[in-house]
C-alpha positions in Angstrom: 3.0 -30.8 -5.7 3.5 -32.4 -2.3 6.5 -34.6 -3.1 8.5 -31.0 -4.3 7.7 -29.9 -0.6 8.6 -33.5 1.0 12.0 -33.7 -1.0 12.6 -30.2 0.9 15.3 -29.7 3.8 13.4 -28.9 7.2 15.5 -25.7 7.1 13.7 -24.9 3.9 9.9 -26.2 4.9 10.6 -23.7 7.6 11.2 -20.8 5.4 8.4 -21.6 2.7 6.0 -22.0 5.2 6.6 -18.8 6.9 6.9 -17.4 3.4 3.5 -18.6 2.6 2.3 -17.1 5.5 3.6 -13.3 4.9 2.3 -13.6 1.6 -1.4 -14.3 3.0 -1.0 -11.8 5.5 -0.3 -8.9 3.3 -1.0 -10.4 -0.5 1.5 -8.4 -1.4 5.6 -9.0 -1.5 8.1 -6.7 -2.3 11.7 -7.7 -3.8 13.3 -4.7 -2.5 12.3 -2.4 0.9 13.4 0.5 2.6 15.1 0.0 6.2 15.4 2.5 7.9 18.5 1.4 10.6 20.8 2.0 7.0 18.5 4.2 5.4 19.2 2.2 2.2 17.0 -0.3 0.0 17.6 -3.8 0.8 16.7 -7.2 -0.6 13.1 -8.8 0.7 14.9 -12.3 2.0 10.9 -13.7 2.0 10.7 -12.0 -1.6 13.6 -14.4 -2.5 12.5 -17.3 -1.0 9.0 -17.2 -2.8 10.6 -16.3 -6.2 12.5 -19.8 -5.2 9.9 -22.1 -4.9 7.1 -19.8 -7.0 6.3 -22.4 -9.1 5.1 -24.8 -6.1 3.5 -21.7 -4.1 1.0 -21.1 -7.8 0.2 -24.6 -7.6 -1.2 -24.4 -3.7 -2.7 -21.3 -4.0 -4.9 -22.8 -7.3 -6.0 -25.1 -5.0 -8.6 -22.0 -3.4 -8.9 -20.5 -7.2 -5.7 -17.8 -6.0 -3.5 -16.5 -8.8 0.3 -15.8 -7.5 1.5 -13.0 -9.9 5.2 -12.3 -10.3 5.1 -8.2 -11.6 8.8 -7.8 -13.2 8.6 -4.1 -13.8 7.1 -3.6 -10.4 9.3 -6.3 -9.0 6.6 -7.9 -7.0 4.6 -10.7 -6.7 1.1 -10.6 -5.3 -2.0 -12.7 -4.8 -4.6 -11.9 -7.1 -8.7 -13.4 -7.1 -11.8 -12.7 -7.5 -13.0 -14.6 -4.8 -10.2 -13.4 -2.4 -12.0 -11.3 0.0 -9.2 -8.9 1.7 -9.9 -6.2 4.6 -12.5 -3.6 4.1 -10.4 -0.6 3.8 -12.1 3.0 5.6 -12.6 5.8 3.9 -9.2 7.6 4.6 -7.2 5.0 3.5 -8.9 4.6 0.1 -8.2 8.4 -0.4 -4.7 8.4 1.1 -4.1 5.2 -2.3 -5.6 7.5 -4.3 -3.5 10.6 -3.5 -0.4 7.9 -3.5 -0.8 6.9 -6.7 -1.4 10.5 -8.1 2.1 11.6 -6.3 3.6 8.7 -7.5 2.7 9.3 -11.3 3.9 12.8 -11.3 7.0 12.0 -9.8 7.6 8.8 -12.1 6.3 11.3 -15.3 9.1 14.1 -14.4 11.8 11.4 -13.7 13.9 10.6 -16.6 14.8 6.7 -15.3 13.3 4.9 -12.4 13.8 6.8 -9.2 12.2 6.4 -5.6 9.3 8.6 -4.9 8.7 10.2 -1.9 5.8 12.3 -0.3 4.9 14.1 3.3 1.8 14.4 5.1 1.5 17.7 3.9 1.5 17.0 0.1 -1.2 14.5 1.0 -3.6 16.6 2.8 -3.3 19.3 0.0 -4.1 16.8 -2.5 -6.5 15.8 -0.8 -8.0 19.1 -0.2 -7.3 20.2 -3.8 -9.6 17.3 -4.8 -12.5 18.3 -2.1 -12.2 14.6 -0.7 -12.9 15.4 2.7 -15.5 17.8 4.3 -14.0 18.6 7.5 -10.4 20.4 8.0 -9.5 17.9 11.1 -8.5 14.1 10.1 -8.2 12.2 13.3 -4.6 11.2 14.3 -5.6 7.7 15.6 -7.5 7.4 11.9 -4.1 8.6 10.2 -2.4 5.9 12.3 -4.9 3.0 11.7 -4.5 4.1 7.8 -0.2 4.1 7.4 -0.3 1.2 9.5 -2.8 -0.4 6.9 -0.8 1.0 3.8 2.1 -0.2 5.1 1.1 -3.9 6.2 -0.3 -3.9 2.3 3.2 -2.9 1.1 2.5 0.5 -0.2 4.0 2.5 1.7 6.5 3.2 4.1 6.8 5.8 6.9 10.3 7.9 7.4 9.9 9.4 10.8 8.3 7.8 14.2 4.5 7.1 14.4 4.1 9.1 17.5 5.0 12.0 16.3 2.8 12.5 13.1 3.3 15.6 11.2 3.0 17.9 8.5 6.6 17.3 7.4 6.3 13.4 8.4 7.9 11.7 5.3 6.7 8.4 3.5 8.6 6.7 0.6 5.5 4.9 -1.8 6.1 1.7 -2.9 5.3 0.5 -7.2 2.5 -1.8 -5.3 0.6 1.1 -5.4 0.2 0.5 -9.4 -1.5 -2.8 -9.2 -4.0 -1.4 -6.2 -5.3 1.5 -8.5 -4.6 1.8 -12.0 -5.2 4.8 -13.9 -8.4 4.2 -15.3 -10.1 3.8 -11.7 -9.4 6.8 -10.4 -11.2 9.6 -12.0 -14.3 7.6 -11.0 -13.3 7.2 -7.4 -12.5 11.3 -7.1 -15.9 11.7 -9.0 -17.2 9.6 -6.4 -16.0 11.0 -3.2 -16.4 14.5 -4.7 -20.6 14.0 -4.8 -20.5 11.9 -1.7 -18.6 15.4 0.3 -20.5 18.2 -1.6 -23.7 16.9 -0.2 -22.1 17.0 3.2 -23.2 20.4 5.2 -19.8 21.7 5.7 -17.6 22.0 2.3 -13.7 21.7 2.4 -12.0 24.9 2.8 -8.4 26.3 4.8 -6.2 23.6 5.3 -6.7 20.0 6.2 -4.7 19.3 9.8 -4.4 16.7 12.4 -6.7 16.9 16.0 -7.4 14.9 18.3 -10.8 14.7 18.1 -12.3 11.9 15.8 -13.5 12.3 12.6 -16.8 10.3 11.5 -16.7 9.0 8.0 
């Protein structure tokens, strides 16, 4: 394994390693993202350099039992173990993936080829409401914050508009990671879940979910 990295140019050690490093940082890697200066999708120069040299990267990540997953259809690859403990995700941002995935199997289900799927805040709090997945009708804005900035460190998302300014018409595009986070088959049981958990809550969902500034407990 070691000779493939010592037979590399410095310029290329340079890269992997700062490759490698993304890819532990976020576990996921896209081969295409959104940026926003050309509002266009451009090619993922890390994505490239991993998909280069994947077949060394598999080999160092078996050293800690870590499966490297190249996902064609998705167009990702991704870090994948049951002994890889990631960040504990809050309660917000485990329902804002779940209404994500939902918006992004209707769209993908009305689409007649692959498309790019977009949502705003908005269509995310009715969901949300809709589903009776949160008791109380204000959602922090610092807890909306911590939870795009999470989705989109993870690859799953990505915001339109500025981050100060969060609002109802706030636009995110949702990334095909969002497919190997949840699939199908998990989610009834996680809207199941939170449903019991918020009907035994004092106050029940009703009127429309918005953003305050006061904080919202979980």
């Amino acid at each position: 394994m070691f000779p493939y990295y010592n037979e590399l140019l410095d310029e290329e050690k340079e890269e992997l390693t700062e490759a490698i490093k993304i890819l532990i940082n976020q576990t996921f890697m896209l081969e295409r993202k959104y940026d926003n200066k050309t509002e266009r999708y451009l090619p993922n120069r890390v994505y490239r350099i991993c998909e280069r040299h994947l077949d060394f990267i598999k080999e160092y990540f078996k050293i800690s039992d870590i499966d490297v997953i190249e996902n064609r259809q998705f167009s990702v690859i991704y870090l994948k173990s049951k002994n890889l403990q990631g960040e504990k995700l809050s309660k917000l941002t485990t329902i804002f993936i779940l209404i994500l995935k939902l918006i992004f199997d209707e769209q993908m289900n009305v689409a007649s080829n692959s498309i790019h799927v977009y949502t705003t805040l908005n269509e995310v709090y009715e969901k949300i409401q809709l589903f009776r997945l949160w008791n109380n009708k204000s959602i922090s804005p610092t807890e909306v914050r911590r939870t795009i900035t999470a989705l989109k460190k993870y690859q799953i998302m990505e915001i339109l508009d500025e981050m100060g300014n969060l609002e109802g018409d706030t636009r995110f595009i949702i990334y095909p990671v969002v497919n190997l986070v949840l699939d199908g088959q998990a989610i009834a049981g996680i809207i199941e879940q939170y449903q019991e958990e918020e009907e035994e809550e004092e106050e029940p969902l009703d009127g429309q979910i918005s953003i305050t500034d006061q904080d919202v407990s979980e």
